[in-house]
FIBADREN-831611 format. One record per residue (C-alpha): residue number from 0; x, y, z. Coordinates in Angstrom, 1 decimal. Example, Ala and Ser with C-alpha at 12.3 -4.5 7.8 and 13.67 -1.06 7.14 Angstrom:
2
PT     n        x        y        z
PT     0     12.3     -4.5      7.8
PT     1     13.7     -1.1      7.1
//
This chain:
385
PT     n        x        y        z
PT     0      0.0      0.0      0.0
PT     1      1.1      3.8     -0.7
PT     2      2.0      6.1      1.9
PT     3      0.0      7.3      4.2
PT     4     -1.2      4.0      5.8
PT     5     -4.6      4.7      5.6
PT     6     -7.7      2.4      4.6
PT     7    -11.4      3.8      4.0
PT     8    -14.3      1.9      4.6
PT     9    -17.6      2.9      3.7
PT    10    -21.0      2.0      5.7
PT    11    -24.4      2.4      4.9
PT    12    -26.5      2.1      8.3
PT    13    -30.7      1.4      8.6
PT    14    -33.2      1.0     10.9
PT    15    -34.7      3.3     13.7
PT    16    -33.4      3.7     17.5
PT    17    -34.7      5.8     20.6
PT    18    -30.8      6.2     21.9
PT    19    -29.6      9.6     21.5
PT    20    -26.2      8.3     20.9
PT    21    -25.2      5.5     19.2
PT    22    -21.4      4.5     19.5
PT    23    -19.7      2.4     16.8
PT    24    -17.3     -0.3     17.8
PT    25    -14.9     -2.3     15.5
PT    26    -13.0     -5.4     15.8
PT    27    -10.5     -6.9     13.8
PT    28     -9.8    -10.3     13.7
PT    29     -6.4    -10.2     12.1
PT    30     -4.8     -6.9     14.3
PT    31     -4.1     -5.5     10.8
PT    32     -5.3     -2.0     11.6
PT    33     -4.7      0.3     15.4
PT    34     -6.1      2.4     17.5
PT    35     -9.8      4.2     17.1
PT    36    -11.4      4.9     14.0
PT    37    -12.2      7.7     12.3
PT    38    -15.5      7.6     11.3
PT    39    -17.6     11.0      9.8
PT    40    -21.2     11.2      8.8
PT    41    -21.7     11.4      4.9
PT    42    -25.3     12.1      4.8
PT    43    -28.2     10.1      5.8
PT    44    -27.4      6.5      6.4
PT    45    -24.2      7.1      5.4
PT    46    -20.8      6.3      6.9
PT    47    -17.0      6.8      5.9
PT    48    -14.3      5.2      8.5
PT    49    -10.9      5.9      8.3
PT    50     -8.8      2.9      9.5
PT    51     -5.0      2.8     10.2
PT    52     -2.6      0.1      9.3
PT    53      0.0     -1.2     12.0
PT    54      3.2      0.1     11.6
PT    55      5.2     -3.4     11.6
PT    56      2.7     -5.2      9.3
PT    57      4.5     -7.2      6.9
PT    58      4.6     -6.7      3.2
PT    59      2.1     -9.3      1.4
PT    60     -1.6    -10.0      1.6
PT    61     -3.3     -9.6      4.5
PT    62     -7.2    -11.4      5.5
PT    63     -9.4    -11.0      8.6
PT    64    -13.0    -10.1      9.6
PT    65    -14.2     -6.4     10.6
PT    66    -16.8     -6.8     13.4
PT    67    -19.0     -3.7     13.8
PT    68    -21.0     -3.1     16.5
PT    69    -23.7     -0.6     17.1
PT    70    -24.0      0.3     20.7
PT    71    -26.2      2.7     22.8
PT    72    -23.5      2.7     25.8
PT    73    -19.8      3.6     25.3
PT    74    -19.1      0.0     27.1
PT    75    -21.6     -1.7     24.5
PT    76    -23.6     -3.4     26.8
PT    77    -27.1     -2.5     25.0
PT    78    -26.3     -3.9     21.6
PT    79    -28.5     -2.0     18.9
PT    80    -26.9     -3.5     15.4
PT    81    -23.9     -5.6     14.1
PT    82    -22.4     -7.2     10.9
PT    83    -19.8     -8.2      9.9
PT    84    -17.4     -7.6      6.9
PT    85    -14.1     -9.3      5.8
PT    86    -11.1     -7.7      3.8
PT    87     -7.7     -8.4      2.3
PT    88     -5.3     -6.0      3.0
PT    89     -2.2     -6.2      0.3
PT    90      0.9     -4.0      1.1
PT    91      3.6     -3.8     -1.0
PT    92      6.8     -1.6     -1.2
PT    93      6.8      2.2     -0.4
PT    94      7.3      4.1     -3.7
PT    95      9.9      5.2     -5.5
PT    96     10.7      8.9     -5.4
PT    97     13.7     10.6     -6.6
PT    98     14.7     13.7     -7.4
PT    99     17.4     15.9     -9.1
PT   100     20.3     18.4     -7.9
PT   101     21.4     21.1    -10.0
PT   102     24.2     21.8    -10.8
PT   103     24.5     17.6    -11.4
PT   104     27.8     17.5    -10.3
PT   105     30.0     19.7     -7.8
PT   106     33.4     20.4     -7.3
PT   107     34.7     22.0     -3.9
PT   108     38.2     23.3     -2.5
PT   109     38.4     24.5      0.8
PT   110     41.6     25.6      3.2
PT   111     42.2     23.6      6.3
PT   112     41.5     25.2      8.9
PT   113     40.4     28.2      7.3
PT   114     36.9     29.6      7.6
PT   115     34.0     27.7      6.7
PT   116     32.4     28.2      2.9
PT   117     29.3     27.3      1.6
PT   118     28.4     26.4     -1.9
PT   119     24.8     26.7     -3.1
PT   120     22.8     23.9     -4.8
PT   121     19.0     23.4     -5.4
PT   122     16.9     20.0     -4.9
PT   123     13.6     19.4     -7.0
PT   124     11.5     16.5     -7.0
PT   125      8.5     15.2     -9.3
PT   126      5.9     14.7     -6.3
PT   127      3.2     16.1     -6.7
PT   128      2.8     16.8     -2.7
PT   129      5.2     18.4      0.2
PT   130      8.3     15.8      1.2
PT   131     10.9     16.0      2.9
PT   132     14.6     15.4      1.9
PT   133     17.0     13.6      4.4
PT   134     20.4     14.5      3.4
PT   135     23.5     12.5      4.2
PT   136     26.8     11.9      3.3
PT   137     28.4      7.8      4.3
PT   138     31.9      9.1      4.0
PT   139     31.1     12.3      6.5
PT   140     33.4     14.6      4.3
PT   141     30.5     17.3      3.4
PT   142     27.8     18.1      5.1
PT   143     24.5     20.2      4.3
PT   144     22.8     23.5      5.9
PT   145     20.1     23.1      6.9
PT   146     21.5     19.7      8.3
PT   147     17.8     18.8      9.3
PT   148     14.9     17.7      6.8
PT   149     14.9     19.8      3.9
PT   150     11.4     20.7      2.8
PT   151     10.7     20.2     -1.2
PT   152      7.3     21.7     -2.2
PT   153      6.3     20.2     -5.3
PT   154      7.2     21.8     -8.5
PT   155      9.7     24.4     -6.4
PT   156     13.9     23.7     -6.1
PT   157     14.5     23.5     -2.3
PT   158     17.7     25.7     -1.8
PT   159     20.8     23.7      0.4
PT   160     24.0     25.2      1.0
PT   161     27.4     22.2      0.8
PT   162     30.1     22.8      3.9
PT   163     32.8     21.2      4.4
PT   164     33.0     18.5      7.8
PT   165     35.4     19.9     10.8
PT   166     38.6     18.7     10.5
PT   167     39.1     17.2      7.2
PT   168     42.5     16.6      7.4
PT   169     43.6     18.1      3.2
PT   170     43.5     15.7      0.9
PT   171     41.5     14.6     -2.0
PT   172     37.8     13.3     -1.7
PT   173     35.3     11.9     -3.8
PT   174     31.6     11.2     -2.8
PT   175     27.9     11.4     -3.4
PT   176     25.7     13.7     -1.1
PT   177     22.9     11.7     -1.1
PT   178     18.6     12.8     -0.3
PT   179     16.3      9.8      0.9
PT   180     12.8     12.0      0.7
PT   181     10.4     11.2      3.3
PT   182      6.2     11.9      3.9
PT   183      6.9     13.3      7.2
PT   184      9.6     15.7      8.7
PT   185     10.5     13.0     11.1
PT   186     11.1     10.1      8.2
PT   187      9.1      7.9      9.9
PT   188      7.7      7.2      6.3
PT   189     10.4      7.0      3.9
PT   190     10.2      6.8      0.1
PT   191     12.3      4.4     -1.6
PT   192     15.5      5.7     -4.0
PT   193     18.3      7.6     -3.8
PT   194     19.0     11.1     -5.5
PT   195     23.1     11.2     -5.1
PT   196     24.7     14.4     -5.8
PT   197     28.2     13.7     -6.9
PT   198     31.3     15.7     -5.7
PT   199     35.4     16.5     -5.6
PT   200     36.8     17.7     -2.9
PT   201     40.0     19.0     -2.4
PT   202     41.4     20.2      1.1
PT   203     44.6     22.3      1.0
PT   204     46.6     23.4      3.6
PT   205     46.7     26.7      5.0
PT   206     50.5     26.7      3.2
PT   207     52.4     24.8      0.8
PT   208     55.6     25.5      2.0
PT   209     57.5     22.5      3.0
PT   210     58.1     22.5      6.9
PT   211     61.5     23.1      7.6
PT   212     63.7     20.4      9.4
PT   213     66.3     20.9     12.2
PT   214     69.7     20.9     10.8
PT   215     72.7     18.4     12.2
PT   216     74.2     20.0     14.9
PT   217     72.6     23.4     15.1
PT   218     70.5     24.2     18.2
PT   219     67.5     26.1     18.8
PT   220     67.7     29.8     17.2
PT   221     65.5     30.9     19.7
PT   222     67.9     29.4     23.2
PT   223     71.5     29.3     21.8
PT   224     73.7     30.9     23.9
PT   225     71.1     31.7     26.2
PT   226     70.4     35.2     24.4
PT   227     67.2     36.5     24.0
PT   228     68.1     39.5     21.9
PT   229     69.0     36.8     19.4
PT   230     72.5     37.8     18.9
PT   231     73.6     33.9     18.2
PT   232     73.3     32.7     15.1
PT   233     74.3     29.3     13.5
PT   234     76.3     29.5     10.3
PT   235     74.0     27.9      7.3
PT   236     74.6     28.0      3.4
PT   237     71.6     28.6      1.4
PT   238     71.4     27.3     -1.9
PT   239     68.8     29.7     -4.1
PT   240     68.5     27.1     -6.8
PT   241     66.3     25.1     -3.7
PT   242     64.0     27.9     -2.8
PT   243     61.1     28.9     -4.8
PT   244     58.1     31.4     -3.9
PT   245     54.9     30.2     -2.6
PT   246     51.9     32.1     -2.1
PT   247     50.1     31.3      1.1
PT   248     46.3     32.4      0.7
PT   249     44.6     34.5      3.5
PT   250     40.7     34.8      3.9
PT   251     39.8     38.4      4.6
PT   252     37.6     38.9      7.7
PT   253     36.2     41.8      9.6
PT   254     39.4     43.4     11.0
PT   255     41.1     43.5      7.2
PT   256     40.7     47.1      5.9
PT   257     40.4     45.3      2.4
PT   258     37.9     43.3      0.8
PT   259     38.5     40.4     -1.7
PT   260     36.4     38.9     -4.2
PT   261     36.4     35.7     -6.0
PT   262     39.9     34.9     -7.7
PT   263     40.1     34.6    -11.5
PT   264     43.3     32.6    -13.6
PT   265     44.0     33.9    -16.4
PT   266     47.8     33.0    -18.3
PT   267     49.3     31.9    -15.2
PT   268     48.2     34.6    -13.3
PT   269     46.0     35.4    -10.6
PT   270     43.8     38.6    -10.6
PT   271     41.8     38.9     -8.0
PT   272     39.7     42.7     -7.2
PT   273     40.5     43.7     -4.0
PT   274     38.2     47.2     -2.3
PT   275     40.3     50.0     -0.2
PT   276     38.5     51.0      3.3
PT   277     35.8     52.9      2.6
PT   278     37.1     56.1      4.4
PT   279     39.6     56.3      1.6
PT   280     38.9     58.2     -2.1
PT   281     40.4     55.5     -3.8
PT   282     39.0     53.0     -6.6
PT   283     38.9     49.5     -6.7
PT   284     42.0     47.9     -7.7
PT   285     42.6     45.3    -10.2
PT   286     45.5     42.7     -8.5
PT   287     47.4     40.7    -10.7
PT   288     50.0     38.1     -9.5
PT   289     52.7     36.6    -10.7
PT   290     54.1     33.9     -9.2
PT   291     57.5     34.2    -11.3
PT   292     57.7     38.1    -11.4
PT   293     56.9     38.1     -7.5
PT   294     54.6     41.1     -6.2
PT   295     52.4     43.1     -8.2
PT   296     50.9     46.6     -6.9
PT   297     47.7     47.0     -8.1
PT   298     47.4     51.2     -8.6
PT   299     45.0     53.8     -9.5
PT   300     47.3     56.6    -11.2
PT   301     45.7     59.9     -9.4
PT   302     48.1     62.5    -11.5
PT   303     50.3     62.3    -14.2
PT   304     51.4     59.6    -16.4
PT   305     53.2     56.7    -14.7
PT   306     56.0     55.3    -17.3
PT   307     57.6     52.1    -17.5
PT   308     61.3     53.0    -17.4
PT   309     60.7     55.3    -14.3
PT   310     61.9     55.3    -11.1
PT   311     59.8     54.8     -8.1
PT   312     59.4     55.9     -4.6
PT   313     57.4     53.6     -2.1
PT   314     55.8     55.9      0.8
PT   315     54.2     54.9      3.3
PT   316     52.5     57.1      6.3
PT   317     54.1     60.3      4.5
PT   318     57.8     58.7      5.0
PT   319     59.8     57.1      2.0
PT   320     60.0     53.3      2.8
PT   321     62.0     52.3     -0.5
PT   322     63.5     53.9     -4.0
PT   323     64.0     51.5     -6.6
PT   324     62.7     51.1    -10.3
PT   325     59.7     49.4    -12.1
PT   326     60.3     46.1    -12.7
PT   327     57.1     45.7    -15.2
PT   328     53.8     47.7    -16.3
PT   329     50.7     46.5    -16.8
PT   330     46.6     47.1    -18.1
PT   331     45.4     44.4    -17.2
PT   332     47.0     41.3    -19.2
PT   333     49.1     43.7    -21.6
PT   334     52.5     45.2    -21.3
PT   335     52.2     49.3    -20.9
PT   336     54.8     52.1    -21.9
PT   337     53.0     54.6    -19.5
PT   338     49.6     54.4    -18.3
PT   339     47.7     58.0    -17.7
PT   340     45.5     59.4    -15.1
PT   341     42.2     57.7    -14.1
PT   342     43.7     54.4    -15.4
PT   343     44.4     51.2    -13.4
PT   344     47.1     49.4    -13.9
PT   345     49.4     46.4    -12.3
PT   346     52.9     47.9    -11.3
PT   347     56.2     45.5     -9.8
PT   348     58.9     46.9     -8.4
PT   349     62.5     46.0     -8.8
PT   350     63.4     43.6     -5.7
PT   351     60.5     45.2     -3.2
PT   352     57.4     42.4     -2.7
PT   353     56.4     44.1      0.8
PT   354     53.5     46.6     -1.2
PT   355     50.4     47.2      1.2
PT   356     47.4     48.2      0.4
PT   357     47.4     52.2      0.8
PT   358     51.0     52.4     -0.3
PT   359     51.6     55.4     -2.9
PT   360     54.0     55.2     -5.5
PT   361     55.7     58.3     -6.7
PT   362     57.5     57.9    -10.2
PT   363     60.1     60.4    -11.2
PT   364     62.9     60.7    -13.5
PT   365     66.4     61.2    -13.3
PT   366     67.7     63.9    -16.1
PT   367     71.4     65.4    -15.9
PT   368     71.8     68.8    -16.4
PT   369     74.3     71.8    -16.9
PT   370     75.1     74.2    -14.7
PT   371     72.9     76.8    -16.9
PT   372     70.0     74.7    -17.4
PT   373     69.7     74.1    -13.8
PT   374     69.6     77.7    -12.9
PT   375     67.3     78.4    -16.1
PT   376     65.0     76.5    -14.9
PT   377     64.8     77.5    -10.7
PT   378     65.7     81.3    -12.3
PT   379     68.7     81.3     -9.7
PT   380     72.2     82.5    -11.8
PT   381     74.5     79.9    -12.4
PT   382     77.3     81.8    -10.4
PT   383     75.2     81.3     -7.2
PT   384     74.0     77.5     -8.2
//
């Protein structure tokens, strides 16, 4: 039989009583259905009672006799009326329902240890009636928001958000995230099939830097010689050919003056749009970076014309922090001679990868001058230069 467990029975009831009240009893000779009746009046003579099927009755054909008794007392001591019906009760399988998840197919990557993301899916089903969706996963790798039941109305996608379990150690996974839909919130009566939603996972860690090793014979930097300030140090030669930069990922949160949106790669590069604090004038900035070229400024030019072959200032808090040249110019992918007020533009800087957001670049140029074009041009005579 299909959910709900339900069978209807209807009565057609003659004859003429005195009783004000007439109570209906029912007996079963089989136990196939439980507890009391429902029974409503459908017009004169007529009866509808609503009886429900035992939870643990097993799935096959089921015989027995309905004894029903017309009573004036609630005890059925006067006995007005009583026939008797039989019936075959058949129950099969619970139905199949399924549904489907779009997208079809996820993939995830997520930083260990790093703050929780959420990917949004939707979950439809065919029924024409409100289920619910039990969602699991066997491996315990993903989980779902709401974690409860998910309600599906019919015809309508159910929105459910994909996290990633506590303490996934990083790694590769593959799974199914899988929806069992139910006729109750409490899955007491389940449907039958399996919707899975299959998906990648990938778990990095919060660096890909290779932990470093103690060497032979070298002691603690922080303890040797018992100095604090640090002024021991271990003699070690460094081999450059064996180091190579990484680029270590950090989620921006409340306290960051800066927000980040979603990463693009483009020609092995990352750009990435990054917002200044809103109690500065300036743009949005367009971040590219280069892994092989090492830090790339994103910049707003606010006056001038910013050149390629110029020299550059790095201030900071009004004071000059560095003086070195441009290492490379760009708008957005391209190369760029010079790039004009009003533009954006991705600038490096010869050996300097500590740019912070905020940081203003002054370009100038060096140009060598006589004596008399000097003082031409601050009108100061050249005798006093």
């Amino acid at each position: 039989m299909s959910l709900p467990n339900v069978v209807g029975i209807d009565a057609t009831v003659s004859g003429k009583t005195s009783a004000s009240v007439i109570y209906v009893v029912v007996g079963d000779s089989a136990a196939t259905f439980s507890g009391v009746p429902d029974i409503t009046n459908g017009g004169a003579g007529q009866y509808h009672a609503a009886l429900n099927v035992i939870d643990t009755l097993a799935i096959g054909a089921h015989a027995g006799i309905l004894t029903i008794s017309l009573c004036s007392d609630i005890q059925c001591n006067n006995l007005l009326g009583r026939t008797t019906v039989s019936y075959t009760v058949t129950v099969t399988e619970n139905p199949v329902l399924t549904g489907a998840w779009a997208p079809g197919t996820i993939q995830l990557t997520a930083i260990h240890g790093d703050r929780q993301l959420h990917w949004p899916t939707n979950l439809s089903v065919t029924s024409a009636q409100l289920v619910y969706a039990q969602l699991s996963d066997a491996a315990n790798v993903v989980l779902s928001d709401p974690s409860g039941p998910v309600t599906v109305f019919s015809q309508i996608s159910a929105s459910v958000s994909i996290t990633v379990s506590p303490n996934v150690a990083p790694g590769t996974y593959s799974g199914t995230l899988d929806a069992v839909f139910c006729a109750d919130s409490a899955c007491t009566k389940m449907y039958r099939g399996v919707t899975h939603l299959p998906y990648t996972l990938t778990v990095l860690s919060m660096t890909n830097l290779t932990p470093l090793v103690s060497m032979a014979g070298a002691q603690d930097w922080l303890t040797i010689q018992g100095s604090s300030a640090h002024t021991g140090y271990v003699p070690v030669t460094v081999n450059p050919s064996n180091i190579s930069p990484r680029w270590l990922w950090h989620s921006v949160d409340a306290a960051t003056p800066v927000f980040a949106l979603d990463t693009v790669t483009s020609s092995s590069k990352v750009f990435t749009l990054t917002t200044p604090d809103t109690g500065t004038s300036l743009s949005p900035i367009l971040v590219a970076i280069d892994e092989g070229a090492g830090t790339v400024a994103g910049c707003y030019v606010v006056d001038g014309v910013l050149k390629r072959d110029a020299q550059v200032r790095v201030v900071r808090d009004g004071a000059i922090i560095y003086t070195s040249k441009l290492s490379s110019l760009k708008r957005f992918k391209d190369d760029a001679s010079e790039v004009r007020t009003g533009f954006e533009c991705g600038a490096g800087i010869a050996n300097f990868n500590d740019v912070k957001v905020g940081d203003i670049l002054e370009c100038f140029q060096v140009t060598k001058l006589s004596a008399a074009e000097a003082a031409a041009q601050s009108n100061v005579p050249a005798s006093r230069k």
